[in-house]
N, C-alpha and C positions, 0 to 999 in steps of 0.2 A: 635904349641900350646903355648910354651914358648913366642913367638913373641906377641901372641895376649892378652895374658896375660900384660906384659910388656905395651903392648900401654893402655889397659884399665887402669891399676894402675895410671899413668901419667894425663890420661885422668879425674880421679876422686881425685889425687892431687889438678890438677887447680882449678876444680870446688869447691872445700871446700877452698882455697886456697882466692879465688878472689870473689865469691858469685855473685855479678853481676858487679862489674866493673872491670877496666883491672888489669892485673898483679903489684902490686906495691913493689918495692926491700925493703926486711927490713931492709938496713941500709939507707934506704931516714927516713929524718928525718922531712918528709910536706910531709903530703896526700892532695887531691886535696876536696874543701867544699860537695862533696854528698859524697864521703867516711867518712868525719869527721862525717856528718850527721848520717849515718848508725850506726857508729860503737859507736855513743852515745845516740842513742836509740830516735831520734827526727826526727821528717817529716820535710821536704826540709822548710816548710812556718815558723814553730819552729824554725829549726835551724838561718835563716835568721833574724827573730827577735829577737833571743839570740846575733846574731853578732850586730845588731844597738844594744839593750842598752849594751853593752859590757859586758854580762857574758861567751859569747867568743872570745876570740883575734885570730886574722885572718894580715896574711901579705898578701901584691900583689906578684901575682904569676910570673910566667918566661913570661905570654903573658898580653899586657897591655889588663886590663880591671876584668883578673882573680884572686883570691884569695886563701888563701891556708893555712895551719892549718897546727899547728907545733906536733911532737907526742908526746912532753912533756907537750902539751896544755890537747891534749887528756887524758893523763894518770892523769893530776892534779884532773881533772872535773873527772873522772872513781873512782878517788879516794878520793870524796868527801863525804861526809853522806848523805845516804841516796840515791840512785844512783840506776838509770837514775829518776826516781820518784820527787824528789828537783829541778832538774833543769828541767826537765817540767812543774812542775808547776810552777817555776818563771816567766813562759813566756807563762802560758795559757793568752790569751785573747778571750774575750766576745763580743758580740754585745750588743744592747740597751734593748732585752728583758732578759735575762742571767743577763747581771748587774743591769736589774730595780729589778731582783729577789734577788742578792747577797744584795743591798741597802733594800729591803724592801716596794720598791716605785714603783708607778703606771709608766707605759714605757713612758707616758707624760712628768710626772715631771722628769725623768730621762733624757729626750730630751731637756728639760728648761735647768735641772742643765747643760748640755753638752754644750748647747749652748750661756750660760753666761759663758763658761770658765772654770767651775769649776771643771768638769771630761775632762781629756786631754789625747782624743784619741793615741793610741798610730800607725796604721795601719789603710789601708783602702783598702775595692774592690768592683768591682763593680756585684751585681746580674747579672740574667739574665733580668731583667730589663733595664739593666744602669744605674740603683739607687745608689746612695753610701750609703755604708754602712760602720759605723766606728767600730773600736774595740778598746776596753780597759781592759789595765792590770787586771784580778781581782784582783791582790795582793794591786795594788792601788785602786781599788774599796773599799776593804774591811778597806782598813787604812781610807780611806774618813768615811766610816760610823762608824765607830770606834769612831773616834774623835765625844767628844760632843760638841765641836763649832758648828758642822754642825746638831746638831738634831733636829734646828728650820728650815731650809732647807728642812729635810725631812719628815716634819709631820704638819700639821696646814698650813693656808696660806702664799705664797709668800710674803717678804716684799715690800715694796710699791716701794722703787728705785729701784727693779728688775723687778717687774709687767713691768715698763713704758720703760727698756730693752729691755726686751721683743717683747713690743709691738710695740718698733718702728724697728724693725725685725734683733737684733741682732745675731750673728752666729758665734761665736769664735772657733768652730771646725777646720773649715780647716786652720785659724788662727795659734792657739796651734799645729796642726799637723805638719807644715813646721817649727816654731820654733823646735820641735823636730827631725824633719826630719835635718835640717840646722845641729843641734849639731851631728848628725851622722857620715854627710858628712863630717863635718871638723875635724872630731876624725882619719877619716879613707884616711883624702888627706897626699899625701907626698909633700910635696915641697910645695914654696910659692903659683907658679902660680895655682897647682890644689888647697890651697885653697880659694884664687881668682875666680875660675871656680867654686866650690861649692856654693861662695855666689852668683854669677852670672846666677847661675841657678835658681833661685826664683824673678829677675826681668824679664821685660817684654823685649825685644831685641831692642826696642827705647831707654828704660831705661841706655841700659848698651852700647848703640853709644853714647849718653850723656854724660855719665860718664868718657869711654875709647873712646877719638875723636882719639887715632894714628888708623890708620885701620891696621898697621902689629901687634901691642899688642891688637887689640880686634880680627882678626884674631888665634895669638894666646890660646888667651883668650876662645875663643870659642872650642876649641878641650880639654877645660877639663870640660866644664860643662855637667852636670851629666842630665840622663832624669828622667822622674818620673818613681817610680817603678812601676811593674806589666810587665815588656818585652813586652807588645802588640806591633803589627804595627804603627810607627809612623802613618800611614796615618787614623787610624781603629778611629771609636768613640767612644772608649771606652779608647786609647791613647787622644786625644783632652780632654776626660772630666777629666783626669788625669795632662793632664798640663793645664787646668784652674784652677786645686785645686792648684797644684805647684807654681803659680805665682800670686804673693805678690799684692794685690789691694787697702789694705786700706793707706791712703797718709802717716800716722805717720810712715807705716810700710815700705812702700814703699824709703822716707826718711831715714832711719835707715840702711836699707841694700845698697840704694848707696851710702853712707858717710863710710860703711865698704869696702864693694868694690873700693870704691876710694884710702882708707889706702892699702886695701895688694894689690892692684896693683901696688903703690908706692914700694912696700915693694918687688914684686915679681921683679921687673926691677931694682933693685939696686942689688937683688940678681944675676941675672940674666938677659939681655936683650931678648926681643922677638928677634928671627931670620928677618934678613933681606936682601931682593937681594944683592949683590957686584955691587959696580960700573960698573963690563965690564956689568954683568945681563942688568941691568938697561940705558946700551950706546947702548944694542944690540935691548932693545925693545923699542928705542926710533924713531926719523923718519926712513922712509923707503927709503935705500940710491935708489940714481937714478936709477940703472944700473939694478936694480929689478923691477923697476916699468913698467908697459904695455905701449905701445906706445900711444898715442894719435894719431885715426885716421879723417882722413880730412872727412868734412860732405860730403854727396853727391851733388852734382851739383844741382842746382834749376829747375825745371819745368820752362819753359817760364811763363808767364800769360797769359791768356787767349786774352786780347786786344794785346798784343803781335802776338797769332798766327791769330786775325783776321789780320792786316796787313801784314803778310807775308802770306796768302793764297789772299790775296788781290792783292799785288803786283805780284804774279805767276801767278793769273788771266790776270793782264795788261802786262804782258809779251808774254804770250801766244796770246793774240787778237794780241798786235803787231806782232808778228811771222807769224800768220794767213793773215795780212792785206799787210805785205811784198812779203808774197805770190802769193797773187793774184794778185799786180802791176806788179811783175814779167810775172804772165802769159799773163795779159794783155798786156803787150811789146811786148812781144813774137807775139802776137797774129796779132797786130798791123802792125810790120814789114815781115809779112807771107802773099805773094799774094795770090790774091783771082784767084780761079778756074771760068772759065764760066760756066760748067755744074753742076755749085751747085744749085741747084733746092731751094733751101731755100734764094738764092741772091737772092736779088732786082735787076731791070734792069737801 
C-alpha cells in the first residue's frame, strides 16, 4: 500500500511539475521557445512575432538553428504592467477586413492604402486557397488613423498621383514585408557570415553567383541563408509561393541588396575566411594515377569482308577440281597399263 502510494505522489509531482513538456531543472537558466511561449501566456504564432519585432529577446540555442529564452527574460515581461494582457496585445495582428474596420474604411481602400505602401504588413500565410493573406499590427493600424495627415487618405477621393499608382498595378506589400523581414534576420544573425546569408536570402541564386564568383565563399555562404517562414516542404506549393514573396524583384531593390551583400561578404572574410580543401585534398582529387586505371583492352579481330570470303571459297573450289582431276589421271594410268582379259565380253575384237 505504502509502495503504491509513493509511485502515485511522484507520478502527480511530474505531471504539475512539467504540464506538457519535459522535465526542466530550476537552476537552468534558458528554457526552450514553446516553454517560454506557455509560461507567458502566448500561442506559439504570438510568441514568434513578439521575437521578430523584439519585444522578446531570444539566444541560439545548444543545436544550430534553435533558440532559447533566458528566465530573467521571462520574469522581466511577468513583471511588467498589466500582464499577460499588454503584451498580447502589442502583438495582436489583423488581416484586411479587421483593420479596414479598426481604419474605418471600406476593405478596398484598405487594400489601395496597403498597396501603395502605406500599411506595412507585418506577416503573412497562406488560406486554404493559396491566397496570401497579410497581417497588420493593429497598434500600427490605429496610430495610422490617429494621425490627421492621413484623414484625406481615408475619406473623400484618392489623390490623382496615387489613382495612376494604382493603376498601373503597384503592390508594395510584399515589398515592405521582406524590408521588415530583412531587419529581423539581421538583429537575430550572429557573426558576419550569417549576416551575409540573411541578405542573401532575398536575392535570387544567379543574383548572388554574381556577386560572390569564389564558389567555396558562396558555398559557404549558402549554409546560412535563412528560408521563408511557415516550415512547409520545400518541395510543397505553398513553400514555392512563399519564396517568390521572399525574393527581391524590383531592379532598385534588387540593386540595394547586392551592393550590401557584396559589403558583408568582404567584411565576413576578412573576419573570417570560408574553409577550404588543403593541398594533399586537392593533389589527391586531381588526375587519376596510373596504376588505378582499368587496362585498355585490344579490339576484336575483324570479320574478313565479304569479297574476301568470296575468293577463298573460290580458290577451295579450284583446289578441289584439281584434286578431283589428278585423280582420275591417276586411275587412268592404272587402267592403261592393266591387260586386257579375252573373255571380257564388253572388248571389242
Amino acid at each position: 500500500m505504502s509502495r503504491q502510494t509513493t509511485t502515485t505522489t511522484r507520478r502527480t509531482a511530474t505531471a504539475l511539475d512539467t504540464g506538457v513538456g519535459p522535465v526542466v531543472a530550476k537552476d537552468d537558466p534558458w528554457v526552450t521557445t514553446g516553454r517560454a511561449a506557455r509560461e507567458l501566456g502566448l500561442r506559439r504564432t504570438e510568441f514568434d512575432l513578439a521575437v521578430r519585432l523584439g519585444r522578446i529577446r531570444s539566444q541560439p540555442g545548444r543545436v544550430p538553428g534553435e533558440r532559447r529564452v533566458a528566465r530573467a527574460e521571462i520574469e522581466r515581461l511577468r513583471a511588467g504592467p498589466d500582464f499577460p494582457e499588454a503584451l498580447r496585445h502589442s502583438v495582436h495582428a489583423v488581416g484586411t477586413a479587421q483593420g479596414a474596420d479598426l481604419l474605418g474604411v471600406a476593405k478596398t481602400r484598405f487594400t489601395r492604402l496597403a498597396r501603395l505602401g502605406l500599411l506595412v504588413p507585418v506577416a503573412f500565410h497562406l488560406n486554404r486557397y493559396r491566397a496570401v493573406v497579410w497581417l497588420y499590427l493593429a497598434d500600427e493600424l490605429r496610430l495610422f488613423g490617429d494621425d490627421e495627415k492621413h484623414a484625406a487618405l481615408l475619406t473623400g477621393r484618392m489623390p490623382e498621383g496615387l489613382r495612376g499608382l494604382l493603376d498601373s498595378g503597384i503592390d508594395l506589400r510584399p515589398r515592405n514585408w521582406r524590408s521588415r523581414h530583412l531587419g529581423f534576420l539581421l538583429r537575430e544573425a550572429e557573426g558576419p557570415w550569417a549576416r551575409a546569408g540573411a541578405v542573401a536570402s532575398f536575392l535570387d541564386p544567379l543574383h548572388v553567383a554574381q556577386v560572390v564568383r569564389d564558389p567555396y565563399d558562396r558555398s559557404h555562404l549558402n549554409g546560412f541563408r535563412r528560408r521563408p517562414p511557415g516550415g512547409a516542404n520545400p518541395d510543397s506549393p505553398g513553400a514555392r509561393i512563399a519564396a517568390d514573396l521572399m525574393t527581391a524583384r524590383d531592379d532598385d531593390e534588387t540593386a540595394w541588396l547586392r551592393a550590401d551583400l557584396a559589403r558583408l561578404v568582404d567584411e565576413a572574410r576578412a573576419h573570417r575566411p570560408a574553409p577550404r580543401p588543403s593541398a594533399s585534398c586537392r593533389t589527391a582529387s586531381g588526375p587519376e594515377p596510373l596504376a588505378s586505371r582499368r587496362p585498355v583492352l585490344a579490339p576484336p579481330p575483324a570479320r574478313p569482308a565479304a569479297s574476301a570470303r568470296r575468293d577463298t571459297q573460290a580458290a577451295a573450289d579450284r583446289a578441289g577440281r584439281r584434286g578431283l582431276l589428278a585423280r582420275w589421271r591417276h586411275r587412268s594410268a592404272r587402267a592403261a597399263t592393266r591387260p586386257r582379259r579375252r573373255d571380257d565380253p564388253h572388248e571389242r575384237p
